[in-house]
N, C-alpha and C positions, 0 to 999 in steps of 0.2 A: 262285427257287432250287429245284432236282430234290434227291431226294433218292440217292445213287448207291447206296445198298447194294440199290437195285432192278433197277440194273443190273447189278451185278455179278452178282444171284441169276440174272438175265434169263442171264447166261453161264454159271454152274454148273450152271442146267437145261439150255441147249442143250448142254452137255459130255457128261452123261449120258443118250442120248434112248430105251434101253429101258427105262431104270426109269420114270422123270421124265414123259415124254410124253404119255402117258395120262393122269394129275396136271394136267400145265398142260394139256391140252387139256380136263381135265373143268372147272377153274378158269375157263377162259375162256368156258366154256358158261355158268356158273353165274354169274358177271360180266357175261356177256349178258340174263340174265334179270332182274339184279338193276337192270339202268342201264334193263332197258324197263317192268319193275314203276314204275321211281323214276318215269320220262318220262309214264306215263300218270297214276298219283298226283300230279303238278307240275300236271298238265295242268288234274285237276279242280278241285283247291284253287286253283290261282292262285297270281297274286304277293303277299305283303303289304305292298307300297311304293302309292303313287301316283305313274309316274311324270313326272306334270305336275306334281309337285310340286317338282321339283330344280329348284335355281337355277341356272343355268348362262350362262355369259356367251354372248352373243349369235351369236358365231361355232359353235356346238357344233350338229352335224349328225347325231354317233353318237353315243349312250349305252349300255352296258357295266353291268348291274345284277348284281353276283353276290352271291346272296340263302344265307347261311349256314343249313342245315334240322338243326346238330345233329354234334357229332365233325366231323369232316374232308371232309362230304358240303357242297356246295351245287349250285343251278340256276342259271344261267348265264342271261339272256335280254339280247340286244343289239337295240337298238330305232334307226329310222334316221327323220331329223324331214320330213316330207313335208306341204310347205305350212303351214306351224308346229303340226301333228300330230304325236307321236311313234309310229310303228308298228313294233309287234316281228316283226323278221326273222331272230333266231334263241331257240332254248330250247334247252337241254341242260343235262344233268349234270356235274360237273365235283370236284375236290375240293381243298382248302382246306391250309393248314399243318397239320400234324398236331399240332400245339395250338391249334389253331383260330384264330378272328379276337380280334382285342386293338384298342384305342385307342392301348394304350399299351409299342409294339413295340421290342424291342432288339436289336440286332445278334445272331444266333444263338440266339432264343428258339423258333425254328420258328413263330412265329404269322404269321399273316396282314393286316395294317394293315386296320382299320377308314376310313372316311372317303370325299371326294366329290375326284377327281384328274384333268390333262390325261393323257391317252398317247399315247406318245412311242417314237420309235426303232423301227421296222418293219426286224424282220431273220431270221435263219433258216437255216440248215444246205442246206436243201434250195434248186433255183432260186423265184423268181420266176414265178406262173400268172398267167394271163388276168385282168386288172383289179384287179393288187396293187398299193400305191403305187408311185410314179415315184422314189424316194428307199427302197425296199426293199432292205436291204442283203444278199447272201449273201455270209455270214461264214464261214471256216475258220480255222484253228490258231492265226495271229498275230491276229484280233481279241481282245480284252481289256474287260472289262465291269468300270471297274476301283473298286475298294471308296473313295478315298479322293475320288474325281469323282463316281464314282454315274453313270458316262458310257460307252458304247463307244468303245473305240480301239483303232486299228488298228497293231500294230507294238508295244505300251505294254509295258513290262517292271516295271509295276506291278501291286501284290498285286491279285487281283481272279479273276473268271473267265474262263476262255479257254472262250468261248462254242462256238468250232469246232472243239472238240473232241472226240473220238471220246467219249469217255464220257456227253458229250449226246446223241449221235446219236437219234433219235424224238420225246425232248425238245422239242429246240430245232429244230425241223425249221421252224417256223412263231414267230414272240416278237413278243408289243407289251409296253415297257417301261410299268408300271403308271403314273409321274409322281410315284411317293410319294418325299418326302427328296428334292426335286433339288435343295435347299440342302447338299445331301452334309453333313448335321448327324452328328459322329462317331456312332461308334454306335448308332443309328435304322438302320441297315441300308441293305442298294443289291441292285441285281439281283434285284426283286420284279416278277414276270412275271405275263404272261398269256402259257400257251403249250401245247405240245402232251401229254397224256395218254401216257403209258408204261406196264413194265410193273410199275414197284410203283403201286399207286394207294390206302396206306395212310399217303398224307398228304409233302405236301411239305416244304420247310424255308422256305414262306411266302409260293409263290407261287399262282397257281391255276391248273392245268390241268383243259383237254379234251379231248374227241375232236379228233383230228385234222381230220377235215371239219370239226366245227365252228368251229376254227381257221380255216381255209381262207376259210369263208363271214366272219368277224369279220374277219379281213387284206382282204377285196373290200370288203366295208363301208368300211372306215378309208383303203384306195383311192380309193374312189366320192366320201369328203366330203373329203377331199386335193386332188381334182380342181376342186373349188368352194371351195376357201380358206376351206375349214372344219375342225373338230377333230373329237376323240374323245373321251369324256371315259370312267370309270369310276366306279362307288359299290358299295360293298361294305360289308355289316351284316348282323348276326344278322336272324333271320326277325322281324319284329316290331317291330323295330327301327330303319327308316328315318327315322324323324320325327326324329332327331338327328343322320342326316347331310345332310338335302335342302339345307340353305342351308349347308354347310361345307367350301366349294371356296374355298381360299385360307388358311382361317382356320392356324395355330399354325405356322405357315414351311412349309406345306405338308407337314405331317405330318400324323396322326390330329388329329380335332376331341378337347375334353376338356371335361370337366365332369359333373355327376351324371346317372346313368342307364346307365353302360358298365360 
């Protein structure tokens, strides 16, 4: 889930463009500097997971590791399994619910689900590029991303969100559904994404966005292991923290894993 009062600010600056303009344009400078300061600090320190350490069931070809570094910031790296090697094929920045990551997530608390999940449901605003999956849906106005299924549907006149709608636009331009709650358990939340970066980037309502390229490159990954009747999986935990999610793909109805240490 986006947060919209990013958008909507996204339309009160372009409304105003001799005050404002210089403002966002210094912002976005300054946003540049800060995602390439993050990318070379990531670069040196590393990841703190091991990821040969995650258990994952035998079909899983891409893993999705989004590494929580503190507030609403994390790194993003997606590793694709080559000859039963895991090699990472992407790293970037990204950022997190704007109260961060939880084990123990509720419907509208803005966090983030901790834990080790399938993803699911490849879809998106924008078309279809060069080696996205074969089941990539481009969605507009009547899809429905609906709260009570935890499911996309097309035509659905259920509470939920209308994915292709203009108020996603950038957003949702690129979405893999995280796999968290597909027991649609009430309240435990639905429409927990991976998807594309905008322009508030002071925290989601608890999914994780990136850059857009980097999107791009994760949708050709999840393509690529699609094509060989493989998965994707995702694991998400504070820095420091992966030793309690590596073996907890399945565990509590496919929600956050629980127990001491979260």
């Amino acid at each position: 889930m986006i947060r919209m009062t990013g958008v909507l600010l996204a339309g009160i600056l372009a409304a105003s463009p001799v005050v404002t303009v210089g403002v966002a344009l210094g912002e976005g400078m300054a946003a540049v500097r800060e995602e390439t300061e993050m990318q070379a600090t990531m670069s040196e320190i590393g990841p703190s997971f091991d990821v040969e350490q995650f258990v994952l069931p035998e079909d899983a070809g891409v893993l999705v590791v989004v590494e929580g570094t503190g507030g609403v910031d994390c790194v993003v790296r997606a590793y694709e399994r080559s000859e039963g090697v895991w090699e990472q094929r992407v790293e970037t920045v990204g950022h997190l619910g704007k109260n961060g990551l939880s084990s123990d997530r509720t419907e509208g608390d803005s966090t983030t689900p901790v834990g080790l999940f399938q993803m699911n449901t490849p879809f998106g605003q924008a078309a279809a590029l060069d080696g996205f999956p074969a089941d990539y849906i481009q969605v507009d106005a009547s899809y429905v991303w609906e709260e009570d299924s935890n499911r996309l549907v097309k035509g659905s006149t259920a509470e939920g969100e209308r994915v292709g709608s203009e108020g996603y636009a950038g957003y949702y331009d690129y979405v893999l559904d995280f796999g968290y709650n597909r027991q649609a358990i009430t309240d435990k939340g639905s429409a927990l994404f991976l998807h594309c970066e905008g322009a508030d980037t002071s925290g989601t309502h608890g999914c994780v966005a990136i850059p857009t390229e980097s999107m791009i490159e994760v949708m050709r990954l999840y393509g690529a292991c699609g094509d060989d009747d493989e998965h994707c999986y995702i694991a998400l935990a504070r820095q420091g923290m992966f030793d309690l999610v590596y073996d907890s793909y399945g565990v509590n109805d496919g929600l956050s894993p629980t127990g001491d240490g979260f």
